[in-house]
C-alpha positions as CSV (number, residue, x, y, z in Angstrom):
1,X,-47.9,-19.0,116.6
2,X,-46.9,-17.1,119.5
3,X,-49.1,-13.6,120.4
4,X,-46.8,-10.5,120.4
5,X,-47.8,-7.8,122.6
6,X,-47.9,-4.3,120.7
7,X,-47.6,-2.3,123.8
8,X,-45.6,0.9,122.3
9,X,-48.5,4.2,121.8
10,X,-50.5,4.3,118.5
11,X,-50.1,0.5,118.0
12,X,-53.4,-1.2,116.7
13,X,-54.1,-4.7,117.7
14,X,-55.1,-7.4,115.5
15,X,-55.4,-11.6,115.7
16,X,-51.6,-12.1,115.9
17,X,-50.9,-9.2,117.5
18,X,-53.3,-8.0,120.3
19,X,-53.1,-5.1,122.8
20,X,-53.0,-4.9,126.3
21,X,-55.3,-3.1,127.9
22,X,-57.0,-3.0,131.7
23,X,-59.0,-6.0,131.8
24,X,-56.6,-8.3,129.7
25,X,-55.6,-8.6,126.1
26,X,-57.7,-7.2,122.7
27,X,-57.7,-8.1,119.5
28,X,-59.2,-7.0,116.4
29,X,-60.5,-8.9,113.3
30,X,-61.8,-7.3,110.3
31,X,-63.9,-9.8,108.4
32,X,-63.5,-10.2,104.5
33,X,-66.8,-11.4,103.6
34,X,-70.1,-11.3,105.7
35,X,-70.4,-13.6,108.5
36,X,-72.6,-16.7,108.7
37,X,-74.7,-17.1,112.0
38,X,-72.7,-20.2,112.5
39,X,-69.2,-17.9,112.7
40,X,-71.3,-15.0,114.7
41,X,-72.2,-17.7,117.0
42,X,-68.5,-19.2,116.8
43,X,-66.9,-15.4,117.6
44,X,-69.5,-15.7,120.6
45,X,-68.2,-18.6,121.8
46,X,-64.5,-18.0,121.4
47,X,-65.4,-14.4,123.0
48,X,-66.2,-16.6,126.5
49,X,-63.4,-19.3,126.4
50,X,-60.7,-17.2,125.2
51,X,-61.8,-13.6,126.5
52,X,-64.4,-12.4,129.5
53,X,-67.0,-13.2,126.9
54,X,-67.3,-9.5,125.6
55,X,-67.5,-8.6,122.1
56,X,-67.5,-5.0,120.1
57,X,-67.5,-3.1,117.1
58,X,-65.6,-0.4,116.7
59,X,-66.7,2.8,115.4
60,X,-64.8,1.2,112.0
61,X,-66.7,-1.4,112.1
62,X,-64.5,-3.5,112.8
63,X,-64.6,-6.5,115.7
64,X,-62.7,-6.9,118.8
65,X,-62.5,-9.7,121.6
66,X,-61.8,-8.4,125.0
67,X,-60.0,-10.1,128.3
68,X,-57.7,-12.7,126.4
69,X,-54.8,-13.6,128.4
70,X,-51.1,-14.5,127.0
71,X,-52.0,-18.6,127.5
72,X,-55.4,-18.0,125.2
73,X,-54.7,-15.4,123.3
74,X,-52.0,-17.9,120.7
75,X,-54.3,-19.8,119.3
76,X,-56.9,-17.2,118.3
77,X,-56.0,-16.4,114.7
78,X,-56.3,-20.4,114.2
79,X,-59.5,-20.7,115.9
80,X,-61.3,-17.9,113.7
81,X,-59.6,-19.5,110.7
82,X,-61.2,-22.8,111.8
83,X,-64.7,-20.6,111.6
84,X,-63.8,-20.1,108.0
85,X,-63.5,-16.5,109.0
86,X,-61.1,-14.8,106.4
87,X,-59.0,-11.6,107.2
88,X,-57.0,-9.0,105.3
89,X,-53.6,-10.8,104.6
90,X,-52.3,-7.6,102.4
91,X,-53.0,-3.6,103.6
92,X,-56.5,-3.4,105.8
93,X,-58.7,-1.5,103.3
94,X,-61.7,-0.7,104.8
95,X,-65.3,-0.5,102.9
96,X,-68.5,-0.2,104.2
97,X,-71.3,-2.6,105.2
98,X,-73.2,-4.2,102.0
99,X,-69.7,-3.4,99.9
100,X,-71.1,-4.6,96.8
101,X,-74.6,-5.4,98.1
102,X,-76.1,-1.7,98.4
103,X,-78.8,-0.6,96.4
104,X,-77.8,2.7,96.1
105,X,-73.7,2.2,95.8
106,X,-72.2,4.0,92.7
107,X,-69.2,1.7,92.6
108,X,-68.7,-2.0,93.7
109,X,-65.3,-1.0,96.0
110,X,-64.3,-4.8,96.3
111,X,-62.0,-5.2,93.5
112,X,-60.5,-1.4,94.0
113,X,-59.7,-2.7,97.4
114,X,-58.5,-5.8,96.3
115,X,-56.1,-3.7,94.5
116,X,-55.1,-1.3,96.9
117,X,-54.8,-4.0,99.9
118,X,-52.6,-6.6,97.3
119,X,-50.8,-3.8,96.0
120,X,-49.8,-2.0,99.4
121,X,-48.7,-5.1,101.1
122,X,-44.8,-4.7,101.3
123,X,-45.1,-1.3,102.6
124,X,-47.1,-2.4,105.7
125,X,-44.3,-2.7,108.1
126,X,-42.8,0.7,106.8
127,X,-46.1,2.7,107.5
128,X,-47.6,3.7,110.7
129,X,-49.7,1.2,112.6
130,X,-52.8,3.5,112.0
131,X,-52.5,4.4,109.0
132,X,-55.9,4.0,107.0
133,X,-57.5,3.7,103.5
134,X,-60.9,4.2,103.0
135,X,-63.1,2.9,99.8
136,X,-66.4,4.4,99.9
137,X,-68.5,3.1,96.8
138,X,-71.5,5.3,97.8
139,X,-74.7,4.0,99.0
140,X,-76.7,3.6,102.3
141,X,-73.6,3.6,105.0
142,X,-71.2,6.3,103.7
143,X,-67.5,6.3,105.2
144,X,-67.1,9.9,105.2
145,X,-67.0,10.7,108.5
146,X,-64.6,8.6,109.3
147,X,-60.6,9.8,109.7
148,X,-58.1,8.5,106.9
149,X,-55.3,8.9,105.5
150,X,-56.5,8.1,102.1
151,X,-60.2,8.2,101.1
152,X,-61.7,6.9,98.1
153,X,-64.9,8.3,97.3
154,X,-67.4,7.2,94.4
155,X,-69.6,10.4,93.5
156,X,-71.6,11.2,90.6
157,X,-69.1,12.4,88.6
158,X,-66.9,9.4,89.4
159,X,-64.6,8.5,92.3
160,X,-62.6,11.5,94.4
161,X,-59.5,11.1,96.7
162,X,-59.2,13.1,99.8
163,X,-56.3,13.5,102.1
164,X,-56.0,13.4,105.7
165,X,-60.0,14.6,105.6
166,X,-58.7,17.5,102.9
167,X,-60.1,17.0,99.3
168,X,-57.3,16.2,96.6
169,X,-58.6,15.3,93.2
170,X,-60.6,13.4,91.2
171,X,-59.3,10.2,90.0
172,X,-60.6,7.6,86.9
173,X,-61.4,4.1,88.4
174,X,-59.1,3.0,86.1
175,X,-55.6,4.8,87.8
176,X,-57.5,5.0,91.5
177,X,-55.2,1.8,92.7
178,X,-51.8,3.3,91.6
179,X,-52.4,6.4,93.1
180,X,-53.2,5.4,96.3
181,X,-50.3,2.5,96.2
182,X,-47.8,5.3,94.6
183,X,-49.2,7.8,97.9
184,X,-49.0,5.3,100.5
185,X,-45.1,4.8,99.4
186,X,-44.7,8.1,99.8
187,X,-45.6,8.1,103.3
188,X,-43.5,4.8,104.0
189,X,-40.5,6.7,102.7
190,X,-41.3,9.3,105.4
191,X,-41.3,6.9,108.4
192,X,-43.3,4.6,110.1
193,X,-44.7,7.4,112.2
194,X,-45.8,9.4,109.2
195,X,-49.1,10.2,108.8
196,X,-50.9,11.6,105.8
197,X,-51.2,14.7,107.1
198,X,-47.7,15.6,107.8
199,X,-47.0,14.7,103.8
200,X,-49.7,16.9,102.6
201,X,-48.0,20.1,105.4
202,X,-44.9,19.1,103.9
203,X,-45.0,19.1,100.0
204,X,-49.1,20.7,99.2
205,X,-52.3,19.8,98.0
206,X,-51.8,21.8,94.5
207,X,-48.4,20.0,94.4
208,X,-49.8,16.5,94.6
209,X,-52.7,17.5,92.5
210,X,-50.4,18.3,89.5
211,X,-47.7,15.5,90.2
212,X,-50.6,12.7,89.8
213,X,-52.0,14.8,87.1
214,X,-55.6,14.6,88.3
215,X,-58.7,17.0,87.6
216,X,-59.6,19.3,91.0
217,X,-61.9,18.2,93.5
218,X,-66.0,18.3,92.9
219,X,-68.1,19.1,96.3
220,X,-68.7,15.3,98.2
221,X,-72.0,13.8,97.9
222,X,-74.3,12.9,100.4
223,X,-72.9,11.3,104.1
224,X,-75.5,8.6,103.8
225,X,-77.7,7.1,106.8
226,X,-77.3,5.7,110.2
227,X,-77.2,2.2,110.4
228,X,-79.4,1.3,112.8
229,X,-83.1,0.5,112.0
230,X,-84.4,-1.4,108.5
231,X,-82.8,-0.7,105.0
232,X,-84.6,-2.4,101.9
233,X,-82.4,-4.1,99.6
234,X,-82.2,-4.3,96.0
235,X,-83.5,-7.9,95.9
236,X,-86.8,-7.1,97.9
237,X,-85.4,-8.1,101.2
238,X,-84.4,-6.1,104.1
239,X,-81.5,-5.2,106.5
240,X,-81.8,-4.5,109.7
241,X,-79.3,-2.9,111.8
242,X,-78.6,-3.4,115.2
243,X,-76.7,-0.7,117.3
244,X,-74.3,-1.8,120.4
245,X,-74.7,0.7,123.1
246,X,-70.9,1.6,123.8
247,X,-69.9,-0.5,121.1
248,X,-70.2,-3.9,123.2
249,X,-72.4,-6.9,123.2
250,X,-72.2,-9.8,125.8
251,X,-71.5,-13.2,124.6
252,X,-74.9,-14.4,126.1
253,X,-76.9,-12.0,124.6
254,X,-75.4,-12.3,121.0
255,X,-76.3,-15.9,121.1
256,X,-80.0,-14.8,122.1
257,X,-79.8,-12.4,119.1
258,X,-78.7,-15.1,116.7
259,X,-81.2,-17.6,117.5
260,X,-83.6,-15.0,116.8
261,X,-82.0,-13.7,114.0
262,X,-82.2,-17.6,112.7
263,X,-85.6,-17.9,113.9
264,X,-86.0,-14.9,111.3
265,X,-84.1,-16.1,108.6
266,X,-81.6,-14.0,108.5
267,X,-79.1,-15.3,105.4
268,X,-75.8,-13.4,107.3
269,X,-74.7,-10.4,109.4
270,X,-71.9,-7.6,109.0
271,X,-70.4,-5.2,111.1
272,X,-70.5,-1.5,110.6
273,X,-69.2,1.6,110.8
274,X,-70.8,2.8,113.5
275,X,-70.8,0.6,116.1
276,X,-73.6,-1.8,114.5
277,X,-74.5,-5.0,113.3
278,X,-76.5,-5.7,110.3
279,X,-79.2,-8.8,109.8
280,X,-79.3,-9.1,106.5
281,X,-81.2,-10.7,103.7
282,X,-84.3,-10.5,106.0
283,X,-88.6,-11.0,104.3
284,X,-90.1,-8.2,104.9
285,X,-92.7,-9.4,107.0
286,X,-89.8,-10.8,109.4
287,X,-88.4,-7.9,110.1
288,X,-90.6,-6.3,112.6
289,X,-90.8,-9.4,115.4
290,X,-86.8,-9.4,114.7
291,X,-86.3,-5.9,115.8
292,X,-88.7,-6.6,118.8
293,X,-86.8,-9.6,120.0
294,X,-83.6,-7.4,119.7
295,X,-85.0,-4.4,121.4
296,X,-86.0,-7.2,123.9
297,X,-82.1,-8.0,124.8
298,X,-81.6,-3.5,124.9
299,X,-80.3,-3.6,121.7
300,X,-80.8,-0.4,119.9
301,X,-82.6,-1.2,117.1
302,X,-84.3,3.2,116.7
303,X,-81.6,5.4,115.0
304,X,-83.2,7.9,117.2
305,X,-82.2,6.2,120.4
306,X,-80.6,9.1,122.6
307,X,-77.7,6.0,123.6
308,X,-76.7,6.9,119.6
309,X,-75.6,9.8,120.5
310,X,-73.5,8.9,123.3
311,X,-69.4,7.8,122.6
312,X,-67.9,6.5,125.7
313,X,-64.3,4.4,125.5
314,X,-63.9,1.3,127.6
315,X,-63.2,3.1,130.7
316,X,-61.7,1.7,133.6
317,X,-61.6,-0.9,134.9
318,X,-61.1,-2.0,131.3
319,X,-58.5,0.7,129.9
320,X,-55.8,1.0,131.9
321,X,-55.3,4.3,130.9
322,X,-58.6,5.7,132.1
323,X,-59.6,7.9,135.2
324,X,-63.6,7.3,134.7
325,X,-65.8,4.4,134.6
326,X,-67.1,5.3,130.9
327,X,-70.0,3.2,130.6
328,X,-71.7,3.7,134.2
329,X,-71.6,7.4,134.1
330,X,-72.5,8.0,130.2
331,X,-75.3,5.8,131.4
332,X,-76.6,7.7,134.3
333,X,-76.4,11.2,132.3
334,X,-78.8,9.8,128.7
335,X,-81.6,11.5,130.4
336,X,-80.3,14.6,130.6
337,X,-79.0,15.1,127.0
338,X,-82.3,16.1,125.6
339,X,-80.5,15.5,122.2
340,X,-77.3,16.5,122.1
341,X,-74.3,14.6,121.9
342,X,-71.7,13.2,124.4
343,X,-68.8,12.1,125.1
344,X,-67.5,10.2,128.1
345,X,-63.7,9.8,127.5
346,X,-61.8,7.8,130.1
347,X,-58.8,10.1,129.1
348,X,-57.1,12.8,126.7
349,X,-56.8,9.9,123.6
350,X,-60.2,10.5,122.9
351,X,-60.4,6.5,121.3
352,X,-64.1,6.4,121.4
353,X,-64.8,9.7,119.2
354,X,-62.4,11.7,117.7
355,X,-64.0,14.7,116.2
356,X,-66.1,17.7,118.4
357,X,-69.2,16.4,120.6
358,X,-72.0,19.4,122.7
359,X,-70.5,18.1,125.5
360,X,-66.7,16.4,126.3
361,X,-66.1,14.9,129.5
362,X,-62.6,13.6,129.9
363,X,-60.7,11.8,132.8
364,X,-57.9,13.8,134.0
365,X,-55.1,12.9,137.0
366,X,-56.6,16.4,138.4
367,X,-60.4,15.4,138.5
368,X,-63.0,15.2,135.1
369,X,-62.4,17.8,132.4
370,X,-66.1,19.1,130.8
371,X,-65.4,20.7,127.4
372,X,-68.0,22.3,125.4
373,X,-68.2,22.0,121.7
374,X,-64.8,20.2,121.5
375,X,-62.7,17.7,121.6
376,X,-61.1,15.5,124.9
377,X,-57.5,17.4,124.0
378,X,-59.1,20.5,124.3
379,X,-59.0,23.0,126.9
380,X,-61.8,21.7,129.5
381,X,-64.3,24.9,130.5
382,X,-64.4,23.5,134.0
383,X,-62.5,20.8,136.1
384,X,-64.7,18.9,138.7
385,X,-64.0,16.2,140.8
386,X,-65.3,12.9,139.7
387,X,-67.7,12.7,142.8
388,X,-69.5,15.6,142.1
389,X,-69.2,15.2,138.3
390,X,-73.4,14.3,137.8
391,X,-74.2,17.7,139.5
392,X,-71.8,19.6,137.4
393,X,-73.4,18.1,133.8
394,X,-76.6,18.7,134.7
395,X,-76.3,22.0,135.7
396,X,-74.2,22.9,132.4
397,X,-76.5,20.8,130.4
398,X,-79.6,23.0,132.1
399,X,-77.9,26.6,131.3
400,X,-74.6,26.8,129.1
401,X,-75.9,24.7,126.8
402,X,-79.6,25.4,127.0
């Protein structure tokens, strides 16, 4: 199987199909099932013969392999197949972490998704390469705040849809699959550069509403909690959840983490949204040295870790489309936040975090953009150059945004 570069803007990369970027080739997975150690360990080592040995996961919770190069990048689908690591053959539905495993979920969304991805598979080269379903059964990790074109949402009076972040209706588990399928053509029909929110500008939400016949929207129900730190499970053990400052993890250090995490006895790990990884199936009384020995490799194992408020891209020399070093400057400025929010975006895409942050920095051709209270497309309050860029935060941090 030969790799295909998706090069053109807006393209996703996945196994088959990875991106180019500044320090090489990226590609995306998006696990079915939870991972053993053994395949953690196995993504680890294919990370470091087939890549520069760096791993993430995305703010989807999804995981990507940086620094592959057109002679390695070929065989990678094989080689996470030979892990026994399954991916989404159909439409990439995305769930959260514990998907059928959460104590407090309303819905199982496995077999909904199931449904959805099976049933949405012939329109996938007719939609955009972005475009997203969500299937939020309720629970601990909530998907709300994440941007879709379709999202499913289990509340207490049943499950909701929502559109392009814009609630629609509420829907019986029984029709939830058609819907989205019969939605999603709609969009195909449209283009493969539609996007969800151009169909609900175009035809209405009280339109759709009445078209699919469905009962109007109820308020949405709780946004759940933050990944990171310990979560009991149903069965008496725990989760613990590992954050990934910046979304990455070296290969060495994720093999330090699994030993301990065997050590533990820690039955498997998932990604999550959020830019985490969760230990699960964890005694109790294992849990704390666990979270020691991962604070140990900087891990961030505190949901109030000021580095969990901070979203910073790749960055150069990693994006090639970046004007900042990401990572080395959000770095230098965490002890100035005093708990607000950044982000450090390389450049106007804003990949890392697409809604509003307290404080914006953006790389721009004319010097680093610092917008307050908004997004990297928005209008920057001052322009700085990059060398003096430390100076300029900290003196915004100390007064406009005191």
């Amino acid at each position: 199987m030969s790799a295909r570069l998706s090069l053109r803007r807006g393209a996703c990369p996945s196994l088959p199909e990875p991106m180019q970027t500044g320090d090489g080739l990226l590609a995306r997975l998006q696990p079915l099932a939870p991972l053993s150690l053994d395949q953690l360990a196995g993504l680890a080592r294919l990370a470091v013969e087939r890549g520069n040995g760096v791993l993430e996961v995305t703010a989807r919770g999804k995981l990507q392999l940086r620094g592959l190069t057109p002679a390695t990048a070929p065989g990678l689908p094989e080689a996470v197949a030979a892990l026994g690591i399954e991916v989404p053959q159909g439409f990439p539905v995305e769930v959260s972490a514990l998907a059928g495993r959460d104590p407090l979920q309303r819905v199982d969304p496995r077999p909904l998704t199931r449904a959805i991805s099976d049933g949405a598979a012939p329109l996938v080269p007719h939609l955009a390469p972005k475009a997203s379903v969500v299937v939020d059964g309720g629970g601990l990790f909530r998907l709300g705040g994440l941007k879709a074109d379709i999202a499913v949402s289990a509340g207490e009076r049943g499950l909701s849809l929502a559109l392009a972040g814009t609630p629609l209706g509420e829907v019986t588990p029984h029709q939830a699959a058609a819907v989205v399928i019969a939605l999603l053509q709609r969009l195909a029909v449209r283009g493969p550069a539609a996007r969800m929110a151009e169909l609900v500008a175009a035809e209405g939400m009280e339109s759709l509403r009445a078209e699919f016949g469905l009962a109007p929207p109820v308020a949405a129900s709780g946004e759940g909690v933050d990944p990171v730190g310990l979560h009991r499970l149903s069965d008496g053990s725990v989760a613990l959840g590992i954050g990934l400052a910046f979304g990455q993890i070296r290969a060495a250090v994720l093999d330090e983490l699994v030993a301990a995490a065997r050590r533990a006895g820690v039955a498997h790990a998932e990604p999550a949204a959020g830019r985490a990884l969760l230990l699960v199936g964890l005694a109790p009384e294992a849990a704390p040295a666990l979270r020691e020995a991962a604070a140990g490799l900087d891990l961030l194992t505190d949901p109030e870790d000021p580095r969990r408020r901070v979203y910073a891209c790749a960055g150069q020399p990693a994006c090639a489309s970046a004007q900042l070093d990401t990572h080395e400057l959000a770095a230098t400025l965490v002890p100035l936040l005093g708990g607000r929010d950044l982000h450090v975006s390389g450049c106007p895409k804003g990949c890392a975090h697409p809604a509003k942050a307290a404080l914006t920095i953006v790389g721009l051709d004319e010097g680093a953009g610092l917008v307050v209270e908004g997004t990297p497309r928005a209008m920057p309050a001052r322009l700085v150059p990059v060398a003096q860029l430390r100076e300029a935060v900290q003196e915004l941090l100390q007064k406009d945004l005191a």
